[in-house]
N, C-alpha and C positions, 0 to 999 in steps of 0.2 A: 790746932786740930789738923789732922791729916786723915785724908779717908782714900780708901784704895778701890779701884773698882774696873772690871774686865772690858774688854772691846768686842762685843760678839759681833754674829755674821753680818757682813754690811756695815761693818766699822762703827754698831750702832755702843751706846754705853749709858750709863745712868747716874744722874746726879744723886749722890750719896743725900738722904732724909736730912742729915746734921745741916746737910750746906743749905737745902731745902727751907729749912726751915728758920736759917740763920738770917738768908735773905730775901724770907716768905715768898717763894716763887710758887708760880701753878705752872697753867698751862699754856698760860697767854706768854708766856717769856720763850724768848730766842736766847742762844747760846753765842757770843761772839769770841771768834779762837782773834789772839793774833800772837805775831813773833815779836818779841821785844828789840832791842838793839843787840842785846847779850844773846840773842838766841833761844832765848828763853818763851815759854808758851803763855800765854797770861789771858784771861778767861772776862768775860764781860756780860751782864744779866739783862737784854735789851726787851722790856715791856713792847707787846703792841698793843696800839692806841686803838682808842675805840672812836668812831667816827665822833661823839661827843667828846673825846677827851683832843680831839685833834681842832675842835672850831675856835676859832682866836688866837691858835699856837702857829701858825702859819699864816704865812703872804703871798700875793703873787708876783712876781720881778717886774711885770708889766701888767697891765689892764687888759681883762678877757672881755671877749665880745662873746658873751655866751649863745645869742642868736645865731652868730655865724658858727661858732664853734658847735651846735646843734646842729646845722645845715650839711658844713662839713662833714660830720658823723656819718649821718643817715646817706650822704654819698658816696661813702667809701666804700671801694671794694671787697669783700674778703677776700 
């Protein structure tokens, strides 16, 4: 399949319905470009997580002291 589609003002553009629906995307998905080795553009469909799709999918590197990181907070400057 090949779909063709313009870059209007603000380099903005639009995922052709086919691809849409090929990889049931809404609106919660991000677009990831990158460069291949060959120079090539290759395209990537990155879901965001919804804070219940995020619990138990992650760790912390080290142990948080949520009291003091609370304290901290609320004494920071803006």
């Amino acid at each position: 399949m090949v779909s063709v589609t313009r870059i209007y003002d603000k380099f903005q553009t639009v995922i052709p319905l086919e691809i849409r629906k090929e990889f049931n995307l809404d609106k919660s998905y991000k677009v990831e470009w990158k460069i291949n080795k060959d120079g090539k553009v290759e395209l990537d469909f990155i879901k965001d997580l919804t804070l219940d799709e995020m619990v138990g999918k992650y760790s912390a590197v080290e142990n948080i002291d949520s009291v003091k990181l609370k304290h901290d907070f609320k004494n920071t400057e803006l």
